[in-house]
N, C-alpha and C positions, 0 to 999 in steps of 0.2 A: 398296082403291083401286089401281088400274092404277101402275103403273111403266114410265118409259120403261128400257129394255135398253139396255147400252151401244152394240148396234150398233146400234139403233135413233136414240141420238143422234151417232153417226159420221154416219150418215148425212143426219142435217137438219144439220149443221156443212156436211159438203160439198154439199150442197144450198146452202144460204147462200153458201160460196166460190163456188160458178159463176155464183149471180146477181149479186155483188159485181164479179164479174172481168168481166161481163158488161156491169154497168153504169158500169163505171170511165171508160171510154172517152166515155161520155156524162158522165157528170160532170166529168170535166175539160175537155169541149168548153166545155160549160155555167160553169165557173169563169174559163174564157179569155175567153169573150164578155162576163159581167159585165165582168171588167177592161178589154175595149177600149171598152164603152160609157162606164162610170165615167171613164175617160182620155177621151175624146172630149167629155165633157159638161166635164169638168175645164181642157179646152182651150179652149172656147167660155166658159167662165166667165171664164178671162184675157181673154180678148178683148172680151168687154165693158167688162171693166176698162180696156182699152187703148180702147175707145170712148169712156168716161166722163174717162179720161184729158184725151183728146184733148178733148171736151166744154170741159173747163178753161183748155186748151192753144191754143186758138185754132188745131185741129183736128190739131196737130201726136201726132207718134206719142211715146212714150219712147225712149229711146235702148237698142239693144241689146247695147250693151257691159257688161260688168260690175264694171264699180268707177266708184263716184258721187265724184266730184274738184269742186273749184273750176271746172275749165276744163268738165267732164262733169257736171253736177248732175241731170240726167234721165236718169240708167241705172235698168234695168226691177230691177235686181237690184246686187248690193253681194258678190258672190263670189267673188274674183280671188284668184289665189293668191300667199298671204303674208298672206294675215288673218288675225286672229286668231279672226273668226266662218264661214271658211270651213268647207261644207256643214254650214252650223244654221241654225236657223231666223234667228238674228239676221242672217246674210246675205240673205235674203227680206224679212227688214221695212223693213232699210236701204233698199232700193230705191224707185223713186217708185212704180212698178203697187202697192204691196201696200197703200196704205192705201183704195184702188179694188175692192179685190181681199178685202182680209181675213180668209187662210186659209191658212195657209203648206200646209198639207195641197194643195190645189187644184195646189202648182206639180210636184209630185213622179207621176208613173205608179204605180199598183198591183204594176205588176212588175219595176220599178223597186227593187234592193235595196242600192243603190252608193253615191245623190246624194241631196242635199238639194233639187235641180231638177234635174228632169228636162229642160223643155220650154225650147227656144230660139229665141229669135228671127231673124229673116231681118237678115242684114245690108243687102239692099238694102230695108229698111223702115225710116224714122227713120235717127237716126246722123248721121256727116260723111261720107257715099260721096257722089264727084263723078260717079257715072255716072249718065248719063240714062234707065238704070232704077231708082235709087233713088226714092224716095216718101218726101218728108220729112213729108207731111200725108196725110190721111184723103183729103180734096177731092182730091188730087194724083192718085187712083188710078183709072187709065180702066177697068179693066175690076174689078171687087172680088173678085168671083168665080174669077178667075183668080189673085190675087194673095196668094203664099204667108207665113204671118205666125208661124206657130211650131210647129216638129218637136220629134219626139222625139230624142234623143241619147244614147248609150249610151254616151258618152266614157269613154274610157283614163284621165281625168283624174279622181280624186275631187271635184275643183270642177270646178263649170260654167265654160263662157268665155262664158256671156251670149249674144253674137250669132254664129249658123251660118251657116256658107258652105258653096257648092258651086263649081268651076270650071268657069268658063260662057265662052263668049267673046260677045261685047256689040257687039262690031263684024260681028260676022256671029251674031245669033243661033239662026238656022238651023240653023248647025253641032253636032253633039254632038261635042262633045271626049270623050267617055267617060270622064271622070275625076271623083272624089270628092276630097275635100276636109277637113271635120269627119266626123266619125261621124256615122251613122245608126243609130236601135234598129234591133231582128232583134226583135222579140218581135210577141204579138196573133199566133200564126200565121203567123210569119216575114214582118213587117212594120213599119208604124210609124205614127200617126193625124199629121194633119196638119191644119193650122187656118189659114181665110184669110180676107182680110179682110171680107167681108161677114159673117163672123161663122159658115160654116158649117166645119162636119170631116168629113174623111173617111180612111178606112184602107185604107192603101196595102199588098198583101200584094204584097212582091216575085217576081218571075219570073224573075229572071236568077239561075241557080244563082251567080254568083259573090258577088251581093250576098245572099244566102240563105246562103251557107255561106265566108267571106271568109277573103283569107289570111292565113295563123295570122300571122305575122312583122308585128310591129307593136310600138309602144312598149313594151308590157306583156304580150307575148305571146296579149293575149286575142284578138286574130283581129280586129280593129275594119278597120274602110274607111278611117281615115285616110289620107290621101293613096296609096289606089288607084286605079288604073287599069283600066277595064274598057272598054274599044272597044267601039263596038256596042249594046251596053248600055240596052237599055228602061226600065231603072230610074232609070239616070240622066239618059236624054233626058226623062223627064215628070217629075222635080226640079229641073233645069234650069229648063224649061217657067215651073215654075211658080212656082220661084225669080224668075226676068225678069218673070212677070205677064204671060206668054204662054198661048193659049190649046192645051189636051192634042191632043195628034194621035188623027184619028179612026182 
């Protein structure tokens, strides 16, 4: 019986290595895309929930703050800091969406390795904002498609804050003030999926090297967008956009 020779097996090992190293690149393209379709259908899953919600609600949205109070009883989530169920599951259940919902899994991203929830809601969606882009109902929403319902967040903060902002001005919406606000994920290909009211998502792969690669100096050193500023800024002016439930620039 034939014997493989030791060089003979050197050399299928590195035969092996080069097709491995070869196909690495394709495999982790291929594991990144699983995760932003996975998060994308996970975000549409809320949102139905916030449909069937509202179904109940006499069309209204939940509230996206996160601590449920006597005066606040329709927050989407039960998170705030100083609980004693902050980022577990029992802050997800607390919530009104999750008995809609029923998957604590669903509210967290795949690549996501921080939070208990990931995904956050629009502050000008539901809530008590007096501006006349807020939408305190489904009905209330003139274009749906336009109108932004829940990001990803990458926060500094081990608990979520429920409802995300970006700084917009409301009185000239025109204008991009270039500025950020809460965090934004960087992941999916330096990006972040995003879910609007009609129920569809879509992933937003940033262009602006500052929101791609942001500056380090920040709460916790991790480099977040929290209250930066970037002039100019593409990334912000179609956040913005679709924060107001304006339509994207061609």
């Amino acid at each position: 019986m034939k014997r493989f020779t030791l060089i003979e097996l050197l050399i299928v090992i590195a035969v092996l290595g080069i097709i491995i190293s070869l196909l690495q690149p394709a495999i982790v393209k291929t594991l990144a895309l699983a995760n932003t379709t996975t998060c994308m259908a996970q975000e549409r899953q809320l949102m139905i929930g916030i449909n069937l919600f509202a179904e109940d609600k006499e069309g209204f949205f939940p509230s996206p703050e996160d601590r449920v109070t006597k005066s606040n009883p329709n927050s989407w989530i039960d998170d705030y800091l100083g609980s004693p169920y902050a980022n577990t599951a029992k802050a997800i259940e607390g919530g009104v969406l999750f008995p809609y919902v029923g998957d604590v899994n669903l509210y967290r991203c795949p690549e996501d390795e921080r939070h208990a929830v990931t995904y956050q809601m629009s502050m000008f969606v539901g809530g008590t904002s007096t501006s006349s882009f807020n939408t305190t109902t489904i009905h209330k929403v003139n274009v749906p498609q336009n109108k932004l319902v829940f990001v990803e967040e990458d926060c500094w903060r081990t608990v979520s804050a429920g409802a995300w902002g970006i700084f917009v001005s409301t009185s000239k919406p025109e204008t991009n003030l270039g500025s950020w606000w809460d965090d934004v994920a960087n992941w999916h290909s330096k990006g972040m999926n995003v879910t609007f009211v009609d129920g569809h998502s879509e992933h937003w792969e940033w262009v602006d090297p500052r929101t791609r690669n942001p500056d380090p100096i920040s709460p916790n050193g991790l480099g977040t967008t929290w209250h930066q500023t970037h002039p100019g800024s593409l990334d912000t002016d179609r956040t913005q956009r679709a924060y107001l439930g304006l339509a994207p620039k061609n």
